[in-house]
C-alpha positions in Angstrom: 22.5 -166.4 33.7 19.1 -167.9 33.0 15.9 -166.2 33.1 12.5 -167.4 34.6 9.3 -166.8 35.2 8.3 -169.0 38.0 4.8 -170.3 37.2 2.4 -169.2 39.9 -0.2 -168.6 37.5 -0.9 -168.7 34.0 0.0 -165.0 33.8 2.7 -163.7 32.0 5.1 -161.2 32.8 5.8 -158.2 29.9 8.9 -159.9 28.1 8.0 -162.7 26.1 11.3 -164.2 26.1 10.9 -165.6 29.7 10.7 -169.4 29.8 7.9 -170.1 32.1 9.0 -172.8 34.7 7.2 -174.6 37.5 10.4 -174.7 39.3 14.2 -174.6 39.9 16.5 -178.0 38.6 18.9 -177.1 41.3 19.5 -176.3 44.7 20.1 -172.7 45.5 21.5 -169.9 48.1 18.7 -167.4 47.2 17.7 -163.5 47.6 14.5 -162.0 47.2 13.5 -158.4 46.8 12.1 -155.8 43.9 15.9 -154.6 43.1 14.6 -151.3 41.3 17.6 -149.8 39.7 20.3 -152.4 41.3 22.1 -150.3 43.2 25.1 -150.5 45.0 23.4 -151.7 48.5 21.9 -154.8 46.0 24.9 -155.6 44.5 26.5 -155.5 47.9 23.6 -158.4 48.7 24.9 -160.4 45.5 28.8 -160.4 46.1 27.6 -161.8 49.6 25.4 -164.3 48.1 27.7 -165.5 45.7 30.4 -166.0 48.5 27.7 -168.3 50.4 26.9 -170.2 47.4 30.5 -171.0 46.3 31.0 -172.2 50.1 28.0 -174.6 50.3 28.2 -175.5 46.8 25.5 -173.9 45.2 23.6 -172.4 42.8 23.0 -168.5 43.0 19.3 -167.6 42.7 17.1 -164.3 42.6 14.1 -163.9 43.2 12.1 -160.8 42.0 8.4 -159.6 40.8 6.9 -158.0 38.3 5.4 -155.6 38.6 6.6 -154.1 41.2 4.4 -154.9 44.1 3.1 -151.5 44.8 2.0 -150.9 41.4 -0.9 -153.6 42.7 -1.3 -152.6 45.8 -0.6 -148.9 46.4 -0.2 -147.4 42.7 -0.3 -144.3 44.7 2.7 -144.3 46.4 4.7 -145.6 44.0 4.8 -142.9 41.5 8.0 -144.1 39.2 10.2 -147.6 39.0 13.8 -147.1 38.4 14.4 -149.9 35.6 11.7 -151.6 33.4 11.4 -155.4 32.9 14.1 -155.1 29.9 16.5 -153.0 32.0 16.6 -154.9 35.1 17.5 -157.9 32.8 20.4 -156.3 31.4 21.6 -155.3 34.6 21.3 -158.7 36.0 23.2 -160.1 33.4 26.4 -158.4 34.7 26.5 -159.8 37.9 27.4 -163.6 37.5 24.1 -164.9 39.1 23.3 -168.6 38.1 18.9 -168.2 38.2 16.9 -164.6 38.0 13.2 -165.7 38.4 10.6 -163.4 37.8 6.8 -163.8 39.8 4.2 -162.5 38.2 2.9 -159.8 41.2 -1.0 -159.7 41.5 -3.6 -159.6 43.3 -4.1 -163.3 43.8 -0.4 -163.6 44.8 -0.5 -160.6 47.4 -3.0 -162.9 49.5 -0.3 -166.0 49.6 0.5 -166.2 53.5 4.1 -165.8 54.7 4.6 -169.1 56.0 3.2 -170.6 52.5 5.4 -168.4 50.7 8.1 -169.7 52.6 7.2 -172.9 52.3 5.8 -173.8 48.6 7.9 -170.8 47.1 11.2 -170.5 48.6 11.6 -174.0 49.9 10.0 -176.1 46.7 9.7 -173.6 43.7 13.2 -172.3 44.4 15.3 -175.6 45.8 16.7 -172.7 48.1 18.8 -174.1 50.9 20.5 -170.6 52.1 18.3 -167.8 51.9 20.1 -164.1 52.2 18.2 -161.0 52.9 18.1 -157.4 53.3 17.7 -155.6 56.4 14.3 -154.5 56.3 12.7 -157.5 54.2 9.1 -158.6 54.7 7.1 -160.6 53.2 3.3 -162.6 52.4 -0.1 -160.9 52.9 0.0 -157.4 54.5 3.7 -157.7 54.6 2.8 -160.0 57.8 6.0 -162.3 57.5 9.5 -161.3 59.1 13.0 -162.6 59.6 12.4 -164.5 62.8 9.4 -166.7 61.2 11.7 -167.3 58.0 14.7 -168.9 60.2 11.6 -170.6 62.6 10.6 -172.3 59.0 14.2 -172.4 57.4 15.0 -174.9 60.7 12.0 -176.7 60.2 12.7 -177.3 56.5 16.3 -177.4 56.3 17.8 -174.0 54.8 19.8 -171.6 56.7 18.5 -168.0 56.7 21.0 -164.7 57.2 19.7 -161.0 57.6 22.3 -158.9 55.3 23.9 -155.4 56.8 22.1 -151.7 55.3 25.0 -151.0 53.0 26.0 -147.7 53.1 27.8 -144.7 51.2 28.8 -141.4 53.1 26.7 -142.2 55.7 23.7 -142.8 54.0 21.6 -146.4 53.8 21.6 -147.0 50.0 18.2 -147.9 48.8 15.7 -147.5 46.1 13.6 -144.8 47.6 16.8 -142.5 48.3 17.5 -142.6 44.4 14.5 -142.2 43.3 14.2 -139.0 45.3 17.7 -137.5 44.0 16.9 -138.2 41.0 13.2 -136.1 41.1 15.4 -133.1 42.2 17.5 -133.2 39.5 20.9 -134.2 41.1 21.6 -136.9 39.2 25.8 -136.5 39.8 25.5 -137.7 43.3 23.2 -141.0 42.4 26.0 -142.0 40.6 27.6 -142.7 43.9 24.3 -145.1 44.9 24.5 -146.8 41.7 27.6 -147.3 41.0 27.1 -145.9 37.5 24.9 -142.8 35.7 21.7 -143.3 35.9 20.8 -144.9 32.4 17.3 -146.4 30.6 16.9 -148.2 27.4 13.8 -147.5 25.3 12.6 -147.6 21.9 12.7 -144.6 19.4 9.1 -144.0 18.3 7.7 -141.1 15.9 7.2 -138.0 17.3 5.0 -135.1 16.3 8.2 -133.4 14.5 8.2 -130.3 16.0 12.6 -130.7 16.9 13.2 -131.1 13.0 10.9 -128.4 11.9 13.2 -125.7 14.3 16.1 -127.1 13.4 16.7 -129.5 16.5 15.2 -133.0 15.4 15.0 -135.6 18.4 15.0 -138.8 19.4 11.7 -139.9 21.2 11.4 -142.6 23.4 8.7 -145.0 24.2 7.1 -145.3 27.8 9.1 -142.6 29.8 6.1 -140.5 31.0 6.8 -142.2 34.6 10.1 -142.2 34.9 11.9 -140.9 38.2 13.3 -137.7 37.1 12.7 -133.8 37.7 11.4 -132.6 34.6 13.7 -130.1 33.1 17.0 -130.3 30.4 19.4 -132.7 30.7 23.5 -133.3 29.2 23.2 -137.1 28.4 25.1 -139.6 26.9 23.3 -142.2 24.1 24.8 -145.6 23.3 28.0 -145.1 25.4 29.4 -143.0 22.7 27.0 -140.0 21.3 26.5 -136.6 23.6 22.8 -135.1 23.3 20.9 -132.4 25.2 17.4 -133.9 26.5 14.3 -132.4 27.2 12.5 -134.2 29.8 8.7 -132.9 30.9 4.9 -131.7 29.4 6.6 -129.6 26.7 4.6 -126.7 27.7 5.5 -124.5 25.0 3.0 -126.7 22.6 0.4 -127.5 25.2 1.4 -131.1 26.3 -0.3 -133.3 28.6 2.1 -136.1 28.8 5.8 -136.2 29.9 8.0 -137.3 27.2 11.6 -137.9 26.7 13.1 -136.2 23.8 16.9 -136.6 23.1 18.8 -134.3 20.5 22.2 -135.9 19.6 25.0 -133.3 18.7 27.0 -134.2 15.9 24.9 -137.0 14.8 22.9 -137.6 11.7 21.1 -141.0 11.1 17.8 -142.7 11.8 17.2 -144.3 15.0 13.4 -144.7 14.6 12.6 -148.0 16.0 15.8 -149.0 18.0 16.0 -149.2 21.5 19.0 -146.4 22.3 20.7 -147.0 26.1 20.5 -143.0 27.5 22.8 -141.7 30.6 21.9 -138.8 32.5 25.0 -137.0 33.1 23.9 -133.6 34.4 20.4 -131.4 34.8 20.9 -128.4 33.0 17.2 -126.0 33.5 14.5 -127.2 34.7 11.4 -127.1 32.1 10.3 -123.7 30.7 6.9 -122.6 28.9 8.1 -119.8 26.0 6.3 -117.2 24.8 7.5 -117.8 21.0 9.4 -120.6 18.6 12.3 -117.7 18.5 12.8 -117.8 22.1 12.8 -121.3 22.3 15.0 -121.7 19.5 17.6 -119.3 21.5 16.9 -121.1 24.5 18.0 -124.8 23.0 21.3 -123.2 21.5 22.2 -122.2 24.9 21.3 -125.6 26.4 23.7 -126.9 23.7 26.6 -124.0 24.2 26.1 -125.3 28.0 26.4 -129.0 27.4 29.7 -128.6 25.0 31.1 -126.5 27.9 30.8 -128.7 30.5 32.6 -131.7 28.6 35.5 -129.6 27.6 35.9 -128.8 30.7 35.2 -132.6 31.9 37.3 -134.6 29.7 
């Protein structure tokens, strides 16, 4: 798989190992969308791509944006992303795609007109000659462009456009928005059925203030988590596919905190992990978050989270 940024501006996007290219050196069957998480309803849109491609002989192509679009224009309602930059990669690279291209999403780019999106993006940028799309797609300024005006250009230019299915699981339209809100009440067992997998990031071990190691529970703090879409509260997890930890998602109360922060205590681990980005599942929500009157209550608290976490794998091997 190759990585772009498709040059739109001179703007970068927030991994410097995208090559920056003006556009595609092939012809491509091509989906666009903001693919936060990759869940089972996207990689149902990719198996379908890939069978179009390998019909008409040609390259598969995705098209995405970063950020994602309503972080420029409604930060408001979009309150966490599922996967970073970094993460989405990574679970890219798994599904056999040919071209992921990245656009750098800003305020100059939300005022590009549908029809010139379809033209000078799609149709140039992208060499796409089959374009695949989910249900509900839309698309230019003020979301103004829909499926009928993309196949009314597609004919026109000369590439076949296809509305995919709403892919579904127990009844339920798989999407974004239905994951994110599972996973802010805590249930994270059941997203596994929308992703396909445990919900899982990958960030960087920074220094924290050492209050885990002083009590006897040192943790693993991770960079840039105060937005992520969880319920704050205690968590079993899973770190590097292979280490079990209890995690403390939230404001830590108990020390007066003004920032949610993910802290990870690995049982049966010792070593330094300062500086490494660690790949964390969440497996189940133990308790939600708790202010405590005293260290000693807290202490007793944390050895039950861990009594409570052991438990439940024994009983889940």
């Amino acid at each position: 798989m190759e990585i772009f940024l498709l040059k739109i501006d001179s703007k970068n996007c927030p991994n410097k190992n995208l090559k920056v290219l003006e556009s595609l050196p092939e012809k491509t069957a091509l989906t666009v969308g903001n693919f936060d998480g990759l869940h089972l309803g996207h990689k149902y849109l990719i198996n379908e791509l890939k069978k179009k491609a390998k019909e008409k002989g040609l390259k598969t192509a995705v098209l995405t944006f970063c950020p994602h679009p309503l972080r420029v224009l409604a930060p408001n309602l979009l309150l966490c992303e599922l996967s970073d930059i970094n993460e989405k990669i990574e679970l890219f690279s798994k599904l056999g795609i040919d071209y992921l291209c990245f656009i750098r999403f800003d305020k100059d780019f939300a005022r590009i007109r549908a029809r010139e999106f379809l033209e000078k993006v799609i149709y140039e940028k992208l060499g796409c000659r089959y374009l695949l799309v989910g249900y509900d797609w839309r698309y230019g300024y003020k979301r103004e462009g829909e499926i009928e005006l993309a196949k009314e250009v597609g004919k026109k230019l000369g590439f076949e456009v296809e509305e995919a299915k709403p892919f579904k699981v127990k009844g339920h339209i798989v999407s974004s928005t239905l994951v994110r809100r599972l996973l802010k009440e805590g249930r994270v067992e059941e997203v596994k059925e929308y992703l396909g997998h445990y919900y899982w990031i990958k960030r960087r071990v920074v220094k924290g203030d050492g209050r885990g190691s002083k009590i006897g529970f040192p943790t693993a703090n991770l960079q840039n988590t105060d937005k992520l879409c969880l319920k704050e509260g205690v968590y079993l997890v899973r770190v590097e596919d292979k280490h079990y930890g209890v995690a403390n998602y939230g404001y830590r109360p108990t020390f007066g905190g003004k920032k949610r922060v993910l802290e990870v205590h690995l049982l049966d681990f010792s070593g330094n992990l300062r500086g490494k980005r660690i790949k964390v599942e969440f497996l189940k929500f133990l308790r939600e978050e708790k202010k405590f009157e005293s260290k000693e209550e807290l202490v007793s608290q944390i050895k039950r989270d861990i009594e409570a976490a052991r438990s439940y794998l024994l009983k889940n091997k």
